[in-house]
gemmi code that builds the backbone of each chain (N, CA, C; Angstrom):
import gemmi

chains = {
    "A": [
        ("UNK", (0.849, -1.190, 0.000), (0.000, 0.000, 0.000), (0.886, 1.242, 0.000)),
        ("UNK", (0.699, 1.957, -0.935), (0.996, 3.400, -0.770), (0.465, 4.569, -0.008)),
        ("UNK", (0.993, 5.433, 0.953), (0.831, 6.058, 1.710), (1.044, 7.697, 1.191)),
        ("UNK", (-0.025, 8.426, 1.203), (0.467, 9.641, 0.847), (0.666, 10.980, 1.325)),
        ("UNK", (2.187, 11.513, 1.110), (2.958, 12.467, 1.777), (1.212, 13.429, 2.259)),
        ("UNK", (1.948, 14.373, 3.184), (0.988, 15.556, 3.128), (1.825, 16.557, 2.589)),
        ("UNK", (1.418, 17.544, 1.538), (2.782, 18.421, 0.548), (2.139, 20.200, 0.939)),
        ("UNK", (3.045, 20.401, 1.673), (2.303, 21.890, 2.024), (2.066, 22.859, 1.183)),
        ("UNK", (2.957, 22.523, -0.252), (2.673, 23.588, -1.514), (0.866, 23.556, -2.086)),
        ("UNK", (0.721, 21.567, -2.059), (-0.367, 21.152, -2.579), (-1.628, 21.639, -1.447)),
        ("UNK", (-1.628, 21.606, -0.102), (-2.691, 22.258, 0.668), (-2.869, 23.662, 0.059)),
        ("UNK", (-1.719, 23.995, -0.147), (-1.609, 25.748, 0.190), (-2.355, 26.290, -1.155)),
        ("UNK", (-2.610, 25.639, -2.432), (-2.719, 25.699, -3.674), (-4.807, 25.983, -3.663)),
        ("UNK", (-5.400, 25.108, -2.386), (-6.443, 24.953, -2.220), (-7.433, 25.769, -1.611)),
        ("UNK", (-6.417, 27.095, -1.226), (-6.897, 27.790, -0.476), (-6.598, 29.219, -0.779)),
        ("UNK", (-7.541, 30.479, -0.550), (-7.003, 31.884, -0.755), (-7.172, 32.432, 0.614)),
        ("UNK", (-8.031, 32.475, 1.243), (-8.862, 33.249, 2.414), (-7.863, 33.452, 2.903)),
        ("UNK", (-7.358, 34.347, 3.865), (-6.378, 35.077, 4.642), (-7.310, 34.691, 6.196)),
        ("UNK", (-6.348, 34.376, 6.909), (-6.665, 34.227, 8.324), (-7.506, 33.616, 8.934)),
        ("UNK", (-8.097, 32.443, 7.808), (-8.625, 31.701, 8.368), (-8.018, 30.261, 8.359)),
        ("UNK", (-7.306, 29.870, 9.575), (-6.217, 28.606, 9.015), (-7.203, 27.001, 8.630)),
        ("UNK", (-6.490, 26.387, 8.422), (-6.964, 24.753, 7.685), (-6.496, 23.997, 8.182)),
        ("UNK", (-7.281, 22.864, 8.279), (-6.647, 21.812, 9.380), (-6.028, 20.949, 8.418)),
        ("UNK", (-4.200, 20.407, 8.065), (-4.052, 19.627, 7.501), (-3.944, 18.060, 8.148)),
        ("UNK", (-3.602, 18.169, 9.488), (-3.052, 16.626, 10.014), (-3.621, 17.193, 11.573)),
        ("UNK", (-4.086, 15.900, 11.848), (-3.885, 15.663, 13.764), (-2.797, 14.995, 14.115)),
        ("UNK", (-2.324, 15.341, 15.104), (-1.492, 14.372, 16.314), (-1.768, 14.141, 17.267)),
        ("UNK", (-2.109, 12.856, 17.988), (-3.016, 13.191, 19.323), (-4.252, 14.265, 19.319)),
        ("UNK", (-4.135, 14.753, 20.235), (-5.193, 16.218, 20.418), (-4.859, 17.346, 19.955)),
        ("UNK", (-3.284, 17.435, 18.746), (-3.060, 18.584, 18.232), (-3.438, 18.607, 16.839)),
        ("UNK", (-3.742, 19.619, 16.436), (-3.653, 19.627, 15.006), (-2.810, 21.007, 14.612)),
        ("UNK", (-2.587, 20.033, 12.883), (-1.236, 21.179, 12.503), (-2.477, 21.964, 11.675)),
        ("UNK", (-2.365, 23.551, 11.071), (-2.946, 23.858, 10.523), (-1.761, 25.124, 9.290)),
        ("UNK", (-2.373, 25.127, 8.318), (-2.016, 26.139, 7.255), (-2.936, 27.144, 7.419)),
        ("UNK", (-2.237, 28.228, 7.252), (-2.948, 29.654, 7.186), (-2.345, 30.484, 6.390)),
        ("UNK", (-3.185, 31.387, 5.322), (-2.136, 32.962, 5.014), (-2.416, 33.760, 5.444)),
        ("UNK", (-1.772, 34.931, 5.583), (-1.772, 35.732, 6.464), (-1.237, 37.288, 5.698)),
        ("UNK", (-1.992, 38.443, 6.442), (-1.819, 39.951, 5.669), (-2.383, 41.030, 5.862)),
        ("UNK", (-0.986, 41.839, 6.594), (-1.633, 43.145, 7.524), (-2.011, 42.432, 8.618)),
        ("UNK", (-2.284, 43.413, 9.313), (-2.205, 42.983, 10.777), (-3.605, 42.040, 11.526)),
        ("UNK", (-3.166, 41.451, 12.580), (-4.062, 40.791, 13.177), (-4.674, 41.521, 14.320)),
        ("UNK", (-5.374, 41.135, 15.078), (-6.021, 41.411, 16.260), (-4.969, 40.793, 17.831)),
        ("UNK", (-5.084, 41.656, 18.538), (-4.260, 41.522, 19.529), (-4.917, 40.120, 20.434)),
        ("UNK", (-4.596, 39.161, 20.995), (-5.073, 38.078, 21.745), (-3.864, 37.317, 22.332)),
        ("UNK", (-4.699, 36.539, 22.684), (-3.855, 35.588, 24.121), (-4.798, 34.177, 23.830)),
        ("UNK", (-3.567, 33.231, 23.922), (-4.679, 31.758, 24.194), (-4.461, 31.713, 25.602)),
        ("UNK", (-5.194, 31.569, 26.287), (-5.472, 31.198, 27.605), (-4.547, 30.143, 28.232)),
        ("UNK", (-5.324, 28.824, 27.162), (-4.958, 27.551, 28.024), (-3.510, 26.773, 27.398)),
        ("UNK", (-3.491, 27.472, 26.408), (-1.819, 26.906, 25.419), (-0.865, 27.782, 24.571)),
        ("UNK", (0.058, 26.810, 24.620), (1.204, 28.002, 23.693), (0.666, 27.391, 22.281)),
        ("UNK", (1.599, 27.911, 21.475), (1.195, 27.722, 20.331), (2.776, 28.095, 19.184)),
        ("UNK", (2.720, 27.295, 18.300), (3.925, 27.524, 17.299), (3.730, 28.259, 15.983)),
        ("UNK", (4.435, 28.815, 15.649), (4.414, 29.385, 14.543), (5.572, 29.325, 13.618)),
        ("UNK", (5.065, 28.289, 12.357), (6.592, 27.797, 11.589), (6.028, 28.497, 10.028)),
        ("UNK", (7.758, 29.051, 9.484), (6.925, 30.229, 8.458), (7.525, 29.184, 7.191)),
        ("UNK", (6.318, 29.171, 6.160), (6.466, 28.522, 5.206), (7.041, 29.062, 4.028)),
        ("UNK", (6.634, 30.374, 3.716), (6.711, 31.423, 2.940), (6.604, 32.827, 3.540)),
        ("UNK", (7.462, 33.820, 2.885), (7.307, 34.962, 3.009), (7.956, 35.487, 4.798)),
        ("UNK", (7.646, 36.683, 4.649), (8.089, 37.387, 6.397), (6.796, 37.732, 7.109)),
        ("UNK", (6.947, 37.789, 8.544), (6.329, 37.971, 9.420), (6.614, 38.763, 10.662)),
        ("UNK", (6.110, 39.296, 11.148), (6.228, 39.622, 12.950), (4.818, 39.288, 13.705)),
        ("UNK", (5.706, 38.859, 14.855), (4.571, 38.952, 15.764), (4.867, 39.566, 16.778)),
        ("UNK", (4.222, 40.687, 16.937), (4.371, 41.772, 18.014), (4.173, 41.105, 19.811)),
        ("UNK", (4.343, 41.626, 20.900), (4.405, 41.180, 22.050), (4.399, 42.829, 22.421)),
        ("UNK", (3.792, 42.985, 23.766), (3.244, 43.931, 24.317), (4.471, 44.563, 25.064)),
        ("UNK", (5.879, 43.847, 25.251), (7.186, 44.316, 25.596), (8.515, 44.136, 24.424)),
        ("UNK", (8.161, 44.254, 23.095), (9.084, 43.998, 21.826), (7.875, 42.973, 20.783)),
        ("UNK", (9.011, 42.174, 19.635), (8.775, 41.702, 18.921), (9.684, 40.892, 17.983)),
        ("UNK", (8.909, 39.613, 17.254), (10.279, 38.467, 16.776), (9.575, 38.710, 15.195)),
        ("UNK", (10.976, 38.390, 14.622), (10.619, 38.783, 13.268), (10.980, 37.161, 12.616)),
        ("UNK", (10.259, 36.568, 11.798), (9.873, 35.692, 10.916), (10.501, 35.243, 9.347)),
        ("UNK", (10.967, 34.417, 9.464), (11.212, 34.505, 7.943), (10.970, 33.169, 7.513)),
        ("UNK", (10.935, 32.389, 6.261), (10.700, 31.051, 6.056), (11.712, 30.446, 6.669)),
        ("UNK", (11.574, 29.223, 7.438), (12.550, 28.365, 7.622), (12.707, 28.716, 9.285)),
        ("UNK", (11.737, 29.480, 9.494), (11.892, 29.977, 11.149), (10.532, 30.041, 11.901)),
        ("UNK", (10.848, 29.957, 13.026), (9.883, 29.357, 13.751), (9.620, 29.789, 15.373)),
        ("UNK", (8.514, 29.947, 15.908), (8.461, 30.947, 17.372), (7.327, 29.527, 18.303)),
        ("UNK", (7.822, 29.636, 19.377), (6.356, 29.663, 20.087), (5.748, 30.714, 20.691)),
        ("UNK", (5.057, 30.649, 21.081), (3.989, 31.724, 21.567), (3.764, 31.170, 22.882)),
        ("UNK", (4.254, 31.707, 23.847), (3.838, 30.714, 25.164), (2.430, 31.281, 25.546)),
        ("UNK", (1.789, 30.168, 26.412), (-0.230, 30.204, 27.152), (-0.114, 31.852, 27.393)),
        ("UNK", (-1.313, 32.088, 27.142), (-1.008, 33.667, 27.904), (-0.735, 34.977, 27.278)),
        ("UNK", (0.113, 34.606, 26.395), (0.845, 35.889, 26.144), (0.257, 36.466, 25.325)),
        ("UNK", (-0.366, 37.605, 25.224), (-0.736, 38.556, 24.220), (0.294, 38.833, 23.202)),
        ("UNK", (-0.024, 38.281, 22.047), (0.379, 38.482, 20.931), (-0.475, 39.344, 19.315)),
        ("UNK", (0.151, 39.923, 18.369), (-0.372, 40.476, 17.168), (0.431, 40.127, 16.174)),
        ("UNK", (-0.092, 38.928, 14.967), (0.824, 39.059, 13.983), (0.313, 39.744, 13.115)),
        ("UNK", (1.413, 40.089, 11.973), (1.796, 41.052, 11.350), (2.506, 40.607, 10.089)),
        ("UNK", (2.086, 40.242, 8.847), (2.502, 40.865, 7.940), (2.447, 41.506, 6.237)),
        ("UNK", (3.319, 41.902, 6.344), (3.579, 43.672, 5.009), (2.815, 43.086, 3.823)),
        ("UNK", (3.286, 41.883, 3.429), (2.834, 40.761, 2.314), (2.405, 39.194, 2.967)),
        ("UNK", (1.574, 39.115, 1.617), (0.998, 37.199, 2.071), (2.647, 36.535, 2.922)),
        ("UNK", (1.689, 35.850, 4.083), (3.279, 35.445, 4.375), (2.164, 33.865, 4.345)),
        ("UNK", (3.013, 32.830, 4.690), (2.200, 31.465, 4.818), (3.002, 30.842, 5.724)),
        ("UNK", (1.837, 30.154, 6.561), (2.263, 29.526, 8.097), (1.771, 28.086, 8.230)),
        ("UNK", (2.319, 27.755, 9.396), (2.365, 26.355, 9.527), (1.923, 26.435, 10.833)),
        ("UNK", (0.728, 26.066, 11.263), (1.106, 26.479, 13.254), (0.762, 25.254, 13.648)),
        ("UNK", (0.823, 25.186, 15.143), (0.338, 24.067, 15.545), (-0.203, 24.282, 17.184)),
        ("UNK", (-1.245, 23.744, 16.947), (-1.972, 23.776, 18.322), (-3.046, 22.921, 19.210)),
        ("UNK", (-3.647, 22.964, 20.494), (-4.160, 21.645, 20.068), (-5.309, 21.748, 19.794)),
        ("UNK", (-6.156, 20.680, 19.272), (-7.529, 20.629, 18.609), (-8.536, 21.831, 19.629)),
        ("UNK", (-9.225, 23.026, 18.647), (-10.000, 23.154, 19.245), (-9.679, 24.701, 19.615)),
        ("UNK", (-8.696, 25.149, 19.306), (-8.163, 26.397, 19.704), (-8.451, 27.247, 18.596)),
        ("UNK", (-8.908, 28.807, 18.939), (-9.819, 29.260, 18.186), (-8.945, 30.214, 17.817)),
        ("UNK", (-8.531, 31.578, 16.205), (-7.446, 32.001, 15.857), (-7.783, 33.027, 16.254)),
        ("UNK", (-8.410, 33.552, 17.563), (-8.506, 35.023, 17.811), (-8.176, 34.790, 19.700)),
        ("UNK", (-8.091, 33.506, 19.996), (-8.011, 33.511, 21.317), (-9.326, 33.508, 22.019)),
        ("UNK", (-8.786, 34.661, 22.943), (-9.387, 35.215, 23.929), (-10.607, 37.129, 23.395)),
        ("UNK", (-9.727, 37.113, 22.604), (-10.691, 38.480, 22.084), (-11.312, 38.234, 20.894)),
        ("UNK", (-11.873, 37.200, 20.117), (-12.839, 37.511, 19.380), (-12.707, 38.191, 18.612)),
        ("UNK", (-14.474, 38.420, 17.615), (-14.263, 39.819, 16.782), (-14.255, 39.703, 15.407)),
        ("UNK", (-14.397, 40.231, 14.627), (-14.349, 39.739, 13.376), (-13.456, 38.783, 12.325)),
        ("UNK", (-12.053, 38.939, 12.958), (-11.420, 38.076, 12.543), (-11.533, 36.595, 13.042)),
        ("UNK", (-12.156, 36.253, 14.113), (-12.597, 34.932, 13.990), (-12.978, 34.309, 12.782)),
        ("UNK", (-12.201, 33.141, 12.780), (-12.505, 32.323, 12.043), (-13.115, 30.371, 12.412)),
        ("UNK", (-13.908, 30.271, 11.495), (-14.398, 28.856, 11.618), (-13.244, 27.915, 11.948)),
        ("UNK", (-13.948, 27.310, 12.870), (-12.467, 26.708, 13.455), (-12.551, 24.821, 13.092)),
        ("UNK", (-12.055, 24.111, 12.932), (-11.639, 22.676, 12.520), (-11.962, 22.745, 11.017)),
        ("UNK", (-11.670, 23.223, 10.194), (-11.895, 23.167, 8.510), (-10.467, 22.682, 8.194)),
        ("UNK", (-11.063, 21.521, 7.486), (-9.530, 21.124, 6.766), (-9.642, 21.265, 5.303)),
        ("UNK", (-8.463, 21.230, 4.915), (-8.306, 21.409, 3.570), (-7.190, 20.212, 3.030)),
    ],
    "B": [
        ("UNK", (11.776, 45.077, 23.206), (12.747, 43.730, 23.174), (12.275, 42.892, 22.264)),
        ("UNK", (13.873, 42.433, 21.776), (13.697, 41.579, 20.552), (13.517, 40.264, 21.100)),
        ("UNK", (12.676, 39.491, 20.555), (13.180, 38.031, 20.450), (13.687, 37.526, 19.695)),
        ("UNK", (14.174, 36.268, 19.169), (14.849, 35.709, 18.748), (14.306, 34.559, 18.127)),
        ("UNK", (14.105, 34.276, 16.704), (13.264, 33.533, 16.246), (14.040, 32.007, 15.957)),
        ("UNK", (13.977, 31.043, 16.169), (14.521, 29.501, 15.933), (14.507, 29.865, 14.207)),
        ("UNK", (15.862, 29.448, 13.806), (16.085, 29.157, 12.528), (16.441, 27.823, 12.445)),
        ("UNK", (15.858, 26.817, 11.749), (15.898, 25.457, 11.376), (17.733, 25.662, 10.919)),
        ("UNK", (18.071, 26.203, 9.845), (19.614, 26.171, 9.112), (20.451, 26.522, 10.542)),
        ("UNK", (20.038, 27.447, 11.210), (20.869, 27.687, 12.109), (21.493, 26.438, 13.011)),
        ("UNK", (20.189, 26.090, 12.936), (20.573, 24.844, 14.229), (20.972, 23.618, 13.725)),
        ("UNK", (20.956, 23.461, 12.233), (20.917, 22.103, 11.947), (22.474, 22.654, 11.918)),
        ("UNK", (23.246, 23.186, 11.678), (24.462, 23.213, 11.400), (25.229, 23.517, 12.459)),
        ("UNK", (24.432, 23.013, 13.424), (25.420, 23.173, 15.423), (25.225, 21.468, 15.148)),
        ("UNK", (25.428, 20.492, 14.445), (25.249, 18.965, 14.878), (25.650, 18.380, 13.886)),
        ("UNK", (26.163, 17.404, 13.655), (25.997, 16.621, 12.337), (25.558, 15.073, 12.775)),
        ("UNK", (26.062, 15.013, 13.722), (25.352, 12.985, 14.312), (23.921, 12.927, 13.466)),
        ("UNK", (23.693, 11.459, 13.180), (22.878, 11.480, 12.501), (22.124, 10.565, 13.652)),
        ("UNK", (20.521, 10.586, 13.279), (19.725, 9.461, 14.222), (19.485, 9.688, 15.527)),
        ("UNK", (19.754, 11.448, 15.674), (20.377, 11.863, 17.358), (19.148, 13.383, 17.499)),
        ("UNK", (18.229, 12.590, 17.259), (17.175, 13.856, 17.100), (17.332, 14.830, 18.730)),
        ("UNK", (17.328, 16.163, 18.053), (17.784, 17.254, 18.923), (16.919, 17.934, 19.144)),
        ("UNK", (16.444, 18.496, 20.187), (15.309, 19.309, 20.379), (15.872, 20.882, 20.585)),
        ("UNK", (14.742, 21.688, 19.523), (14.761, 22.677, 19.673), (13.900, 23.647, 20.220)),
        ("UNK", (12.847, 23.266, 20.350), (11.521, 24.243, 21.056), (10.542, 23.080, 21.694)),
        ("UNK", (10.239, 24.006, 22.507), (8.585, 23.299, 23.417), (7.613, 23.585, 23.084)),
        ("UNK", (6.251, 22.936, 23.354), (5.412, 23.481, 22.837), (4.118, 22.631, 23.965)),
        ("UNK", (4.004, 23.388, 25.299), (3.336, 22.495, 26.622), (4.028, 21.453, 26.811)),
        ("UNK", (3.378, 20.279, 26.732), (4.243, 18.718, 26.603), (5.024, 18.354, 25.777)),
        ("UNK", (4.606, 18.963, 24.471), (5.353, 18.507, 23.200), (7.114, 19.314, 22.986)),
        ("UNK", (7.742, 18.616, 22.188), (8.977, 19.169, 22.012), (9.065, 18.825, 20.220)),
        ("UNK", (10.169, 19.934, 19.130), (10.239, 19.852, 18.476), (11.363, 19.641, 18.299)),
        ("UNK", (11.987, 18.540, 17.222), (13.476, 18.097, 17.463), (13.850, 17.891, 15.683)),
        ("UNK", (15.070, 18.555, 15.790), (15.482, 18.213, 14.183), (16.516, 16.821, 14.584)),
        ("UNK", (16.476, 16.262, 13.298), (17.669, 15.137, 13.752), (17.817, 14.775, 11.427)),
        ("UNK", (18.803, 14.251, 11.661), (19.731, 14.399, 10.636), (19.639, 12.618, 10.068)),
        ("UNK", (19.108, 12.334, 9.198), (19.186, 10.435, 9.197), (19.681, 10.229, 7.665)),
        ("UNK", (20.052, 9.224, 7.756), (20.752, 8.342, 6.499), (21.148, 6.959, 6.459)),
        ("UNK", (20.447, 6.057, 5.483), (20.250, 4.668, 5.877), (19.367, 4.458, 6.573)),
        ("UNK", (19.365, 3.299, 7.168), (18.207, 2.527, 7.220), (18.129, 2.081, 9.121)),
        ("UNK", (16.897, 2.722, 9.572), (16.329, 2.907, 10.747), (15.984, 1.648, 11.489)),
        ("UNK", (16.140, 1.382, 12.540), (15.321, -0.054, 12.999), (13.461, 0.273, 12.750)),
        ("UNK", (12.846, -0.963, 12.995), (11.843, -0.726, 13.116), (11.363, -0.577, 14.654)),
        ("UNK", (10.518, -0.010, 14.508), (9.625, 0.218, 15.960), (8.576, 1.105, 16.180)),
        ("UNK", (8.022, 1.105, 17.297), (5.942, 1.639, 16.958), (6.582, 2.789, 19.094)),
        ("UNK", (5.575, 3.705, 18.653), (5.597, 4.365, 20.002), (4.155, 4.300, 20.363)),
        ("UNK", (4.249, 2.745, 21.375), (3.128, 2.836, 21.556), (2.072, 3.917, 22.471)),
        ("UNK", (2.447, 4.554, 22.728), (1.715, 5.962, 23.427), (1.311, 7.326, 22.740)),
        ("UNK", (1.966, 7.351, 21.512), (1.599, 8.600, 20.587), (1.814, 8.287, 19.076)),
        ("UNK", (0.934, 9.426, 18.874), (1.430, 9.432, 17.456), (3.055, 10.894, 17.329)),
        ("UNK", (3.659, 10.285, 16.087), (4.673, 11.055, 15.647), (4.988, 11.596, 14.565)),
        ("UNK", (5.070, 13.108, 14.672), (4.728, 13.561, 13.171), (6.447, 13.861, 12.687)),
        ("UNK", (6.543, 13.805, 11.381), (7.380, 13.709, 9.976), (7.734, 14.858, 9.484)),
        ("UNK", (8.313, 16.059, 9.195), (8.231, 16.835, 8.327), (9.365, 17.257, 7.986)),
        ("UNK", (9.693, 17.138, 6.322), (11.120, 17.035, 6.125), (11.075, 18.440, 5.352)),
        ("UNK", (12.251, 18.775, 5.997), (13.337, 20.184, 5.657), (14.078, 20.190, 4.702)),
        ("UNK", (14.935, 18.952, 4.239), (15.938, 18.746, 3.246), (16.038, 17.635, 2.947)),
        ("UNK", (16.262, 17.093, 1.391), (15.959, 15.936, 0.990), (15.004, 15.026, 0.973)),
        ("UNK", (15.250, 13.906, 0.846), (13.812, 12.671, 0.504), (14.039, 11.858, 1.605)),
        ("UNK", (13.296, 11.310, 2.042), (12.908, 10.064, 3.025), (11.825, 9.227, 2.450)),
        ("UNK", (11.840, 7.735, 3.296), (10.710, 6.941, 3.066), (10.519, 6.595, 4.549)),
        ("UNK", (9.458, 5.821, 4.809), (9.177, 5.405, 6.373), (8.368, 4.346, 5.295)),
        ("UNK", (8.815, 2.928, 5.809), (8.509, 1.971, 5.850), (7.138, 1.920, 6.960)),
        ("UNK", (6.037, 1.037, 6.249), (5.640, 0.234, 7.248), (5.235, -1.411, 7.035)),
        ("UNK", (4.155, -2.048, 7.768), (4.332, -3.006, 7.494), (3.781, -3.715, 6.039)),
        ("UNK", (3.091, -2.756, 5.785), (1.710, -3.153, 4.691), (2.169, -1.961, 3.750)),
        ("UNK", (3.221, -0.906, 3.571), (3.323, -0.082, 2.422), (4.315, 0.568, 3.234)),
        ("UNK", (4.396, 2.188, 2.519), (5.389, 2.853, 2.636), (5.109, 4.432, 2.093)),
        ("UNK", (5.560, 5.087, 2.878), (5.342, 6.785, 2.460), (6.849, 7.596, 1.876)),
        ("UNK", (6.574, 8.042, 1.167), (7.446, 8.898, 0.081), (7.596, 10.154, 0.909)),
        ("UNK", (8.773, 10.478, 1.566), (8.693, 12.512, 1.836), (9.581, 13.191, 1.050)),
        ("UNK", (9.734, 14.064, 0.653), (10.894, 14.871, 0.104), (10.141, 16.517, 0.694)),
        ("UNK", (11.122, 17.230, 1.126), (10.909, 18.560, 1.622), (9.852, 19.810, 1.008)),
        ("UNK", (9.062, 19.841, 2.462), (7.972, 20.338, 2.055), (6.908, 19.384, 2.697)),
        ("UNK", (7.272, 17.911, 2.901), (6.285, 17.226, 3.273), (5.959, 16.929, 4.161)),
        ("UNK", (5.205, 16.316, 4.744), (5.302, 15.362, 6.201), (4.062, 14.803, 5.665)),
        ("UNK", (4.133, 13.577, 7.438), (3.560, 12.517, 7.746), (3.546, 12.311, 9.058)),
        ("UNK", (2.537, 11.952, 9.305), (2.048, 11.631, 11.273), (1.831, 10.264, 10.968)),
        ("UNK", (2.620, 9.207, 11.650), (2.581, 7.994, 12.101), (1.833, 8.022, 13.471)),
        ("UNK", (0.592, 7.284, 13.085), (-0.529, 6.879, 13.953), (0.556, 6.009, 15.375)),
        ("UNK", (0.073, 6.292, 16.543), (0.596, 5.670, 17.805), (0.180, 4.303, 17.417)),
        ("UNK", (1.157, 3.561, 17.873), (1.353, 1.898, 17.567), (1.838, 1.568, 16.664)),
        ("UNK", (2.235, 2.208, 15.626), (1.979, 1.419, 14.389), (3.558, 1.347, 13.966)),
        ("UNK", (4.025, 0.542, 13.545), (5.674, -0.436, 13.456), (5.846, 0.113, 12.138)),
        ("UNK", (7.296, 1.399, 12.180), (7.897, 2.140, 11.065), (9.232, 2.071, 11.036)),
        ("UNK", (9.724, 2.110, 9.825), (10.885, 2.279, 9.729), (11.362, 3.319, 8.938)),
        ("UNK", (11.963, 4.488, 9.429), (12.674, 5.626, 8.249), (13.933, 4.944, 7.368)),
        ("UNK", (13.771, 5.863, 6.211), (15.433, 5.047, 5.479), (15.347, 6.499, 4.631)),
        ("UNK", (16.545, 6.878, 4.617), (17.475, 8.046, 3.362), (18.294, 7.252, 2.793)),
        ("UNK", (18.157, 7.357, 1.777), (19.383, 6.912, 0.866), (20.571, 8.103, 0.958)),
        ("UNK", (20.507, 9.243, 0.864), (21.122, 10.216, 1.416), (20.667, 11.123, 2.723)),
        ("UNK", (21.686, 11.839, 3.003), (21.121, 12.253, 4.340), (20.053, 13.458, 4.064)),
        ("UNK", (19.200, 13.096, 5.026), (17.695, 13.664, 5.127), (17.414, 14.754, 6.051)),
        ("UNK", (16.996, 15.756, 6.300), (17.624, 16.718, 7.713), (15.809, 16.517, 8.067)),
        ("UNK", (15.321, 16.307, 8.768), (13.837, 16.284, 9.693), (13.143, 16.905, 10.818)),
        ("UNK", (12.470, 17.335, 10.714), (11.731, 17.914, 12.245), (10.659, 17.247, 12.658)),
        ("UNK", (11.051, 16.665, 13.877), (10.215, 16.102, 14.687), (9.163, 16.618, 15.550)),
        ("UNK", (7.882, 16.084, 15.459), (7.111, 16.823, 17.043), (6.534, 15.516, 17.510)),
        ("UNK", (6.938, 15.618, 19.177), (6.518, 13.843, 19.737), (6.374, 14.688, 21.505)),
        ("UNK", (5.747, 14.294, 22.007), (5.686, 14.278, 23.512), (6.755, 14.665, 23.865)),
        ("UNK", (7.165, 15.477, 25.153), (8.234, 14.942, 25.998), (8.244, 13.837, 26.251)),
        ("UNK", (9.588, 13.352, 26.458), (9.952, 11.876, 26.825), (10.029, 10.677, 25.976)),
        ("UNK", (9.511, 11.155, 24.511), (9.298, 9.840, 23.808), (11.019, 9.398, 23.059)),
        ("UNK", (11.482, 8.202, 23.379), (12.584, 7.762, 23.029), (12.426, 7.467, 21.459)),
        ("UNK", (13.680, 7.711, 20.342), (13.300, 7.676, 19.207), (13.803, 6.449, 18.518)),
        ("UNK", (14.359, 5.293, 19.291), (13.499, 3.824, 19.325), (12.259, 3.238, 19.547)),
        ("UNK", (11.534, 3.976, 20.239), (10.332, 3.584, 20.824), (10.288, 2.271, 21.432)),
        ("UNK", (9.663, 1.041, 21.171), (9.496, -0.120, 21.811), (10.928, -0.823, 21.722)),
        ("UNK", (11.663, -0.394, 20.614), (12.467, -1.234, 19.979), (13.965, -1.140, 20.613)),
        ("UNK", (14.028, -0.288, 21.293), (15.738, -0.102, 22.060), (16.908, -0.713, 20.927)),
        ("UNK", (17.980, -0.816, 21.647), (18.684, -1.508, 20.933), (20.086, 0.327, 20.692)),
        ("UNK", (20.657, -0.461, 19.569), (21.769, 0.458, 19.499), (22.020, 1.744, 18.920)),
        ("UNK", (20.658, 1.625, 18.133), (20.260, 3.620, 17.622), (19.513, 4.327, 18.683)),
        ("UNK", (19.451, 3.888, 19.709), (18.306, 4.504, 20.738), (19.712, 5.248, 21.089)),
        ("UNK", (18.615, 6.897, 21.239), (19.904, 8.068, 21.198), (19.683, 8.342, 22.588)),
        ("UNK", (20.328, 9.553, 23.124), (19.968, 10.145, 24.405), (19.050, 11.194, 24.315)),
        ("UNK", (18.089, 11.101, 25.066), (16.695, 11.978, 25.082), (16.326, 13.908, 25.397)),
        ("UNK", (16.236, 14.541, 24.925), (15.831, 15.600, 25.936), (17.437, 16.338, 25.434)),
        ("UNK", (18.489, 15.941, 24.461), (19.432, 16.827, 24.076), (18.956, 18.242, 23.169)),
        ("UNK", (19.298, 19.341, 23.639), (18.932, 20.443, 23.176), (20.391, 21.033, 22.119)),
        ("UNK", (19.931, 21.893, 20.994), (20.722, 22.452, 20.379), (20.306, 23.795, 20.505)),
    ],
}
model = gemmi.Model(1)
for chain_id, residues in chains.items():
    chain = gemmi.Chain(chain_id)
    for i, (resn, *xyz) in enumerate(residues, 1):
        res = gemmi.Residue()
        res.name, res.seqid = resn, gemmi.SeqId(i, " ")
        for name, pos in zip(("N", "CA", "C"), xyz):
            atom = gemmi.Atom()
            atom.name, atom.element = name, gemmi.Element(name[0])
            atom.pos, atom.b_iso = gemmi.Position(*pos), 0.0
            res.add_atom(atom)
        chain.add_residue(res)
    model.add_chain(chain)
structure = gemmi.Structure()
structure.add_model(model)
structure.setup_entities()
């Protein structure tokens, strides 16, 4: 039996919407998700988890309420429980995050940028 | 204040051991570990989690018992908990791992590729 890769170019091909991420794979109770991303986000905090952010394409920041880490493909942050964060960026950037099932992309503040949450692609 | 974002190149080039998966970030329980492989892996299943795949540089296969998955960079794969795999590069493969804390990267199978656990780069 043949088993087939998951190819992040081929998810990424399936999708336009900005900021609303896609569920490609579970692990346990995490799932990885794809998102693009452009101009700024809404300021939030996950409560109950950290969360990763691995950049597939393009640059990024994600602001923090005492500085900020800057992004590039091939690089990668966590976000520890808690922390109020805003990403940020200039052009489409494309992400890889990971978190666990169930975690919503606005956190704790809501708001229009919520997005539908467990959609895979 | 700046942070400091994990660069995959950065770190893969603090190591060269191969089969000696290195952890670079946390993520709650979970840890993310690059490790460097070439040739041919024992087999073995972690029976407590699943373990996800995602390759950075070059091609891999992971054997299993009934077929086999193709990666080359860009890709991954989550091996379902239990289930009896074997990685193989024909050349060396550079990988990022995400598995629990604590999970040994023999799993059931010990023996003489079982690396030391919890090494950070």
């Amino acid at each position: 039996m043949t088993y087939q890769a998951i190819v992040f170019t081929e998810k990424l091909e399936k999708f336009s919407d900005q900021w609303a991420p896609k569920v490609i794979a579970e692990m346990n109770d995490y799932q990885l998700k794809l998102v693009k991303i452009q101009g700024d986000f809404v300021w939030h905090a996950h409560p109950q988890t950290d969360e990763v952010f691995i950049v597939l394409s393009g640059d990024m920041q994600i602001e923090f309420r005492d500085g900020a880490v800057d992004l590039s493909a091939g690089g990668m942050f966590v976000v520890p429980k808690g922390v109020e964060h805003k990403p940020f960026a200039a052009n489409e950037c494309e992400i890889l995050l990971i978190e666990p099932v169930g975690v919503v992309n606005t956190g704790d503040a809501g708001g229009e940028f919520t997005a539908e949450n467990d959609v895979w692609v």
